[in-house]
N, C-alpha and C positions, 0 to 999 in steps of 0.2 A: 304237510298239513296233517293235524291228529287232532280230528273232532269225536271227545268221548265223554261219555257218562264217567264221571268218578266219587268215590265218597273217602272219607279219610278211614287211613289202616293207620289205628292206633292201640297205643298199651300203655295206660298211665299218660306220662309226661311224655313218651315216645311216640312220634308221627312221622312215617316214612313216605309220605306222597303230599305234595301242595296242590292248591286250588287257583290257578293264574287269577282269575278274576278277583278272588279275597285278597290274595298279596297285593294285585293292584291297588284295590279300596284301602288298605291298611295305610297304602304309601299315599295314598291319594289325602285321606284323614289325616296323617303326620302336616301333612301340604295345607290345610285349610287351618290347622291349629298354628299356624305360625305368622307371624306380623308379616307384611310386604314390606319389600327392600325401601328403604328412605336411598335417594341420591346418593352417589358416591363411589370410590374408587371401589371396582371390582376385583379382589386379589387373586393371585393364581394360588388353590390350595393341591398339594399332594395328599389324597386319602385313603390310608391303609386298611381295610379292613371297610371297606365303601358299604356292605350290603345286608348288615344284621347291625341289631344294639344298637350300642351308644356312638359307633361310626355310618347306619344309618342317618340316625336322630342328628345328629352333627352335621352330614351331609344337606338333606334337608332343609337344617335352619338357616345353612350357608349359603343355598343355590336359592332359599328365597329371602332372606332378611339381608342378607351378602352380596349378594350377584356374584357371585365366585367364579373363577374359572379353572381348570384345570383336569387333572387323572385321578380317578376312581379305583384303587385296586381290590379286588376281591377274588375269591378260588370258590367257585359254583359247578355243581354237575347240570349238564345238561338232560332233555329228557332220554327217556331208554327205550325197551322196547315191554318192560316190567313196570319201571315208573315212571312218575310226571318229571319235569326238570325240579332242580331246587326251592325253597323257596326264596333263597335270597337269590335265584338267576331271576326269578320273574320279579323281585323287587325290585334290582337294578336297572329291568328294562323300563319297571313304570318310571321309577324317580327321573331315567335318562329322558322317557318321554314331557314328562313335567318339566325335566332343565330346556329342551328344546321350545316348549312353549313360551317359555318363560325367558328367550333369549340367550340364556347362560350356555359359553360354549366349554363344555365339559366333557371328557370321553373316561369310559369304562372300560379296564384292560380283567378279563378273565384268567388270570394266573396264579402262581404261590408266590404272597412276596416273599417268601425267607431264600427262593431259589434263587441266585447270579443271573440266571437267564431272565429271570422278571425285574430284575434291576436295571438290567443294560438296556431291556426293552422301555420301562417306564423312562429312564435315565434319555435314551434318545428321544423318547416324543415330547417330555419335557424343553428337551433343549430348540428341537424344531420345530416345535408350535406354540409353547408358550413362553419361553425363556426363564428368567430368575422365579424361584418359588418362595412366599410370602408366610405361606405357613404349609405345613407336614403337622398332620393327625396322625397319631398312631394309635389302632383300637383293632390289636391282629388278636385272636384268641383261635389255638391249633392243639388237636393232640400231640402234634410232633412236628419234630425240625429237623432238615440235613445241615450239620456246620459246613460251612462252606469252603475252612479250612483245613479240614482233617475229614469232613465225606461220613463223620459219624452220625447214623440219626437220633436222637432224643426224641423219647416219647416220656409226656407229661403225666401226670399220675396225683389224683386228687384226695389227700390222705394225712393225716396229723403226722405232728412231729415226738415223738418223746415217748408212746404212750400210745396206744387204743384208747379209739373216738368212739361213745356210744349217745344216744339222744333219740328225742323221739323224730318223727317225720310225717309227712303226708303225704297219703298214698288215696288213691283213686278209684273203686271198681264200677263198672260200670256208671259212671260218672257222680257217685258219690264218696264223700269224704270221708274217710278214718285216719285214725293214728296209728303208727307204725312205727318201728325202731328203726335205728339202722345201728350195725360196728363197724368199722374201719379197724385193720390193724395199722400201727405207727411204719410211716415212710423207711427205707433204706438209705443210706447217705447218699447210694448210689441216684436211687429217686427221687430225691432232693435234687440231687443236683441237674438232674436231666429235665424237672418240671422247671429250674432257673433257668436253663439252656433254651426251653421254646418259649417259656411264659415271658423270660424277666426284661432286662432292656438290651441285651447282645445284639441285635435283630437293627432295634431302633436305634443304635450308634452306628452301624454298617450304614444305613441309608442316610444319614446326618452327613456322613464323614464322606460318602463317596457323591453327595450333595454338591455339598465344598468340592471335593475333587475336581467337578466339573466345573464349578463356576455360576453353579446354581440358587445360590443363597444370596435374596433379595439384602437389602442393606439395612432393613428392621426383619429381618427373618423371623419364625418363633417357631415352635417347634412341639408339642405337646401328645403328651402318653396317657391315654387312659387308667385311673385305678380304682383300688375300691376296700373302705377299711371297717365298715360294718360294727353292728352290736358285739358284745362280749358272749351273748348265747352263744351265737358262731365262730368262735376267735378259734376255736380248738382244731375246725377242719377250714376253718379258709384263713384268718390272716397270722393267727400261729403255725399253721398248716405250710404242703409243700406250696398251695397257692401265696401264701401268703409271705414265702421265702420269694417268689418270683417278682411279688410285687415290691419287696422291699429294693432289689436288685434295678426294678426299674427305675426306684426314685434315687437311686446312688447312681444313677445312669443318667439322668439328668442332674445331677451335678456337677460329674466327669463330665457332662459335654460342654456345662457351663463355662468349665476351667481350660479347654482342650480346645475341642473344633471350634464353637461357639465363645472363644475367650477374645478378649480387647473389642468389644463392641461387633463380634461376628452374627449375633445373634443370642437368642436366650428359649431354654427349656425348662419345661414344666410338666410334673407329673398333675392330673387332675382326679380328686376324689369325688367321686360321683357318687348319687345315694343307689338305694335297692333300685332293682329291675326286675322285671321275667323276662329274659333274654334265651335264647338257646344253648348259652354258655352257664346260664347261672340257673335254670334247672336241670344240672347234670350234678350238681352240687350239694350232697347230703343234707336233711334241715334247711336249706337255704328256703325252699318252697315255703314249708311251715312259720317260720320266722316272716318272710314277705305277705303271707298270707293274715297273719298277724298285724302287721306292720296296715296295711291296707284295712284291717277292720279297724284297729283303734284311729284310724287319721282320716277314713272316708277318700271319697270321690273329690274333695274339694282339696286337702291336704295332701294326698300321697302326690308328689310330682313326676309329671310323665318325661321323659326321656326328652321329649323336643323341648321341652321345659324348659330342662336342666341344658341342651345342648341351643339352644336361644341366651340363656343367661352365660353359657361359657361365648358366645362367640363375641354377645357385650360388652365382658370384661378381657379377650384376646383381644379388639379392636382399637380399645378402651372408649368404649362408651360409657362404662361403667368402672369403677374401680376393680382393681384385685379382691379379693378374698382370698388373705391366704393364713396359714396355721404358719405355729411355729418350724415347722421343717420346709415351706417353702414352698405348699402345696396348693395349689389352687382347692377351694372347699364346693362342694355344691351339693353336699349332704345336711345342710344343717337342719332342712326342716324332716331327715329320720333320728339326727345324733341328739335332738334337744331332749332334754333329761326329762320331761314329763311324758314325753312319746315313747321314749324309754321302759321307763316305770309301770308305763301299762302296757307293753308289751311285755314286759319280764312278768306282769301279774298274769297274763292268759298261759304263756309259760310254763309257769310253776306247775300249773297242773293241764297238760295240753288237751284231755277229753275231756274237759271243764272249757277248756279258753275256747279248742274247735267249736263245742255248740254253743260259746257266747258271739263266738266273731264266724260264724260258719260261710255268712256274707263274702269274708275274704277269701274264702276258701274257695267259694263259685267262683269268683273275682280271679281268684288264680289260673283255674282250667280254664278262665275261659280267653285269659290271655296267650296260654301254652297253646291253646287253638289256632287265636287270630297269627301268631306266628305266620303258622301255615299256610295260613289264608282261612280257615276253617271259622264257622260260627259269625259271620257277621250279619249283623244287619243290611237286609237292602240285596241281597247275593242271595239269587237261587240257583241251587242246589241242585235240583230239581234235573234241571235242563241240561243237555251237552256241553262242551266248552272245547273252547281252541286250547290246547295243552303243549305245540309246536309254536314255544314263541322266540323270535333270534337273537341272541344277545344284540347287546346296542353297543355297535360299530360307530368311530368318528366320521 
């Protein structure tokens, strides 16, 4: 037990201590924005990357709209004797508390999926407590990967291709907004290739394939990867960029699995384009703030769509409750309402001149920080502060 005053140690977008009870509320809020489960079969899902972003959000809309069943995998530190535990340990613990309320029997394995050993572990409890798997979420985002063939590690590196990236940015001091530049020098082939190694879909055909191995792939299996293809402002450091090599790789990785493991009626994979976020992944991402923040003042509270949103509409159209949406390369869409040309157009107008756009759309820019907070748990409503808190809380064991 560790009952302590805490406040958050931050620097910018950077925040090295969580708040258990904010994380709670956050995940608790994801939980009331989503529809209740209508009747119906409960599927067992595997999910990669269970406890931040778009594999929270997914989680979530699955254990309540779904009744889902199944593993949870995520890699959390626990607490220290310097800081709090993670924040995604303490949002695993709430959502697991909510799947238990809620009947859904679902367990959270605390590991690396890219490691053999979180394989073989996830790989057994699948086969002894739930058997064939219905669908595999994949939403891993890591600085690095050991292959598991050759023992090399790859460390990813967020950095254009061809050419030095420069543009403006947003940066924070004391919790007001400026603009800032940032440069980037152009990736190495060698970085290229080692941000494909952990970002792209290597990772996600190993767990597909050794699926199958076992005998795990339901008889509508499906199978689905995370992605994300953004405005042209950004194209230079994220989808021309080395991230943006990674993510091509995952969509040629579901097509390989379509033709290979998943071919003659085995199953079917899908990469899914999801719109903007502030995730803990996508503010580490040069511009990406400034652009989101952007993105948020031209379309408001009512237009910009939240993650449980977009991961409610994806599990619609996986179940089919709803149609596909998909683009000519076979993508599932759930961008359309940041990619529509007039949401566009006024973003590219604040843009052009960014200490112009900042004090017109500055809204989004509070709007920004103060999602980078709620991350943490930091800044919400209804949560004081103030007072001590349990900061020893146990991962959630089956």
């Amino acid at each position: 037990m560790s009952i302590r005053e805490i406040t958050p140690k931050e620097r910018g977008f950077l925040i090295v201590n969580s708040h258990p009870t904010g994380c709670a509320t956050v995940v608790e809020r994801m939980w009331e924005e989503i529809p209740p489960r209508q009747d119906g079969k409960a599927p067992v899902v595997l999910l990669l990357g269970a406890s931040a972003g778009y594999g929270l959000a997914i989680l979530m809309a699955g254990l309540r709209q779904q009744g889902i069943r199944g593993v949870g995998v995520a890699y959390e530190a626990p607490e220290s004797e310097r800081r709090t535990a993670s924040a995604g340990w303490y949002r695993a613990a709430a959502a697991a508390g909510l799947a238990a309320e809620n009947g859904n029997d679902f367990v959270f394995v605390n590991a690396d999926a890219f490691s053999t050993e979180a394989k073989a572990e996830v790989l057994d409890l699948l086969a002894t407590k739930y058997g064939q798997v219905d669908y595999l979420i994949y939403s891993l985002a890591a600085p690095r990967r050991t292959d598991p063939a050759t023992g090399t590690v790859h460390h990813s590196v967020i950095k254009p291709l061809g050419q030095p990236y420069e543009a403006p940015s947003l940066e924070f001091t004391d919790g007001t907004a400026r603009i800032g530049s940032v440069r980037l020098e152009a990736a190495s082939a060698d970085e290229r290739e080692a941000t494909v190694q952990v970002m792209g879909g290597a990772d996600w055909q190993i767990w597909v394939e050794k699926l199958s191995q076992r005998g795990l792939l339901a008889d509508d299996f499906t199978t689905a990867a995370l992605s994300y293809v953004g405005s042209e402002l950004t194209a230079q450091v994220y989808r021309q960029g080395t991230i943006g090599a990674a993510k091509e790789h995952l969509e040629q990785t579901a097509t390989a699995l379509n033709s290979t493991a998943l071919a003659n009626g085995a199953g079917r994979a899908f990469t899914v384009v999801a719109g903007a976020a502030v995730t803990q992944a996508s503010t580490a991402i040069p511009s990406i703030a400034l652009y989101t923040s952007f993105l948020r003042a031209v379309l408001g509270s009512d237009g910009f769509q939240s993650t449980v949103q977009q991961a409610t509409a994806l599990w619609d159209q996986l179940t089919g409750s709803a149609p596909l949406v998909m683009d000519d390369q076979g993508r599932i869409r759930l961008d359309s309402w940041e990619m529509d040309e007039k949401v566009q157009d006024a973003v590219r107008e604040l843009w052009r001149d960014p200490e112009s756009g900042l004090a017109a759309g500055s809204e989004g820019a509070q709007w920004f920080l103060a999602q980078v907070r709620e991350l943490y748990g930091w800044g919400l409503d209804g949560v004081d502060y103030s007072q001590p808190v349990e900061t020893t809380v146990p991962w959630p064991t089956a």
